[in-house]
Every structure is written in C-alpha cells, then in structure tokens.
C-alpha positions in Angstrom: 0.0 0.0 0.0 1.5 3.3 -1.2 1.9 5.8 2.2 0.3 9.5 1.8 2.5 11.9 0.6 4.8 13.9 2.9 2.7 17.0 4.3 4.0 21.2 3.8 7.1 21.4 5.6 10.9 21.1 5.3 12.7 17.9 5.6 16.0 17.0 6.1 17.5 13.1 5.6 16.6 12.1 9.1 13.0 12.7 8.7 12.3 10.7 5.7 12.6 6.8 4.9 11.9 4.6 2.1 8.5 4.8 0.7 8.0 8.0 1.8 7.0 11.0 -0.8 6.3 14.4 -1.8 3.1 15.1 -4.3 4.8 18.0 -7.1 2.1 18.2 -9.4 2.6 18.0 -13.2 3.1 19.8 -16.3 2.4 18.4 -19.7 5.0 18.2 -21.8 3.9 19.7 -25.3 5.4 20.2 -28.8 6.0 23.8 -28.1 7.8 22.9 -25.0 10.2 19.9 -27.3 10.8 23.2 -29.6 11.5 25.7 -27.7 14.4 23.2 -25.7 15.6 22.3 -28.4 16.2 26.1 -30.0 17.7 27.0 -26.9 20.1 23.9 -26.5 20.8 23.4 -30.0 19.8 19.8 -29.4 17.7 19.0 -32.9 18.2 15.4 -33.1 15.4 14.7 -35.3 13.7 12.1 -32.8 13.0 15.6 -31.0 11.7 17.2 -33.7 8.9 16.0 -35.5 6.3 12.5 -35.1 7.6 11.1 -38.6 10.9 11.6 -37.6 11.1 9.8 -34.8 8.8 7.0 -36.2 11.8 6.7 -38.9 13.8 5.1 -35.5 10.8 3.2 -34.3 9.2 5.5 -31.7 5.7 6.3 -31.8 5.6 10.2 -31.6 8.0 12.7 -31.1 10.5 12.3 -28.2 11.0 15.2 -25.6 14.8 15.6 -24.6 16.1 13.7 -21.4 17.1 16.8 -20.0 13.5 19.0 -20.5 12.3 15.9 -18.9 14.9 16.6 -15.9 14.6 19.7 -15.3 11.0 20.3 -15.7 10.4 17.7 -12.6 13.3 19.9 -10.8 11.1 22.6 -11.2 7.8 21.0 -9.9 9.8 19.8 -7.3 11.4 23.0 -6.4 7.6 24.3 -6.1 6.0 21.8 -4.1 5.0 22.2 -0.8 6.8 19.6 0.7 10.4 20.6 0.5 13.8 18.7 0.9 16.4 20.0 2.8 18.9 20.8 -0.5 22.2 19.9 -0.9 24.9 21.6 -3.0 28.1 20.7 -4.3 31.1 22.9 -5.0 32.6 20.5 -6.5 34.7 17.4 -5.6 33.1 15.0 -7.5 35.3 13.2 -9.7 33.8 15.3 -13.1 35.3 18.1 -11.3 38.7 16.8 -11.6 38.2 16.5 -15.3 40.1 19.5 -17.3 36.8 19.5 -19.6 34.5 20.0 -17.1 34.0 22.7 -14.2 32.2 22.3 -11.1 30.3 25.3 -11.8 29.3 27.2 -14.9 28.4 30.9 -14.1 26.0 33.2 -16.4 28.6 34.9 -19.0 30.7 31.8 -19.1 31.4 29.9 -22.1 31.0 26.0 -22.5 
C-alpha cells in the first residue's frame, strides 16, 4: 500500500525513509515545450523534432529531450510544498577533476 504523501514542511535526511514521498504536481509536456528546448540547446536530433521523424527510428511520436524531462520535474519539485532539505556541491566529485568539465558554470561563461 503506497503511504500518503509527505505534508508542507521542510525535511532533512533524518525525517524521511523509504517509501515516503512528496506530491509535485505536473506539467504536460507539449510540442511547443520539445521546440523551444531544443532552439535554446541546439539539441535538434530529429527524434525531437517531429512525429515522422522519430517513427523513422521506431518510436511512436515525437521524443522530448532527457534533459526537458529533468529539469522540468526539478522545477515542480522546487515548487511543491513539501520541501527537501537541499544539498549543494562545490565541487569534488570526480567530473570536477576532469580538465573538460568545471564544477560550476556561471551566467557569462562559455561552454
């Protein structure tokens, strides 16, 4: 049996277990949306762009991008009202150590 979903509040690693969950609404993912991701990423693999080009690689419909997907449940889950605690990183993972990747990528810089 699937447990209610965590109430309002803030919680940190301590005050959760498995099973437990936060409800962060939804938000369809439209054609528009596909486009405009792809414009701004430069990402136009075809399976992203159009229904009969993705059926040419056997999916059924057009296929959003992996990383819309991603970051449009970040956002619902940055607006729910059940919050976790967040966690940042500054680095240290081993991608940091890589001399093609930075740990962080600030607003002017280029990639």
């Amino acid at each position: 049996m699937t447990r209610p979903a965590l109430g309002p509040g803030r919680y940190g690693a301590d005050d959760v277990e498995p099973g437990d969950w936060i409800d962060c609404g939804s938000v369809t993912v439209s054609a528009e949306r596909i486009l405009q991701f792809a414009e701004l990423t430069g990402d136009r693999f075809e399976i992203h762009m159009s229904d009969a080009a993705a059926r040419r690689h056997g999916f059924d419909r057009q296929v959003a991008h992996g990383l819309l997907v991603l970051s449009l449940v970040d956002g619902l889950k940055n607006q729910a009202d059940a919050q976790f605690d967040a966690r940042a990183s500054k680095g240290g993972t081993g991608y940091s150590r890589r001399p093609f990747w930075r740990a962080m990528t600030w607003r002017s810089d280029s990639v």
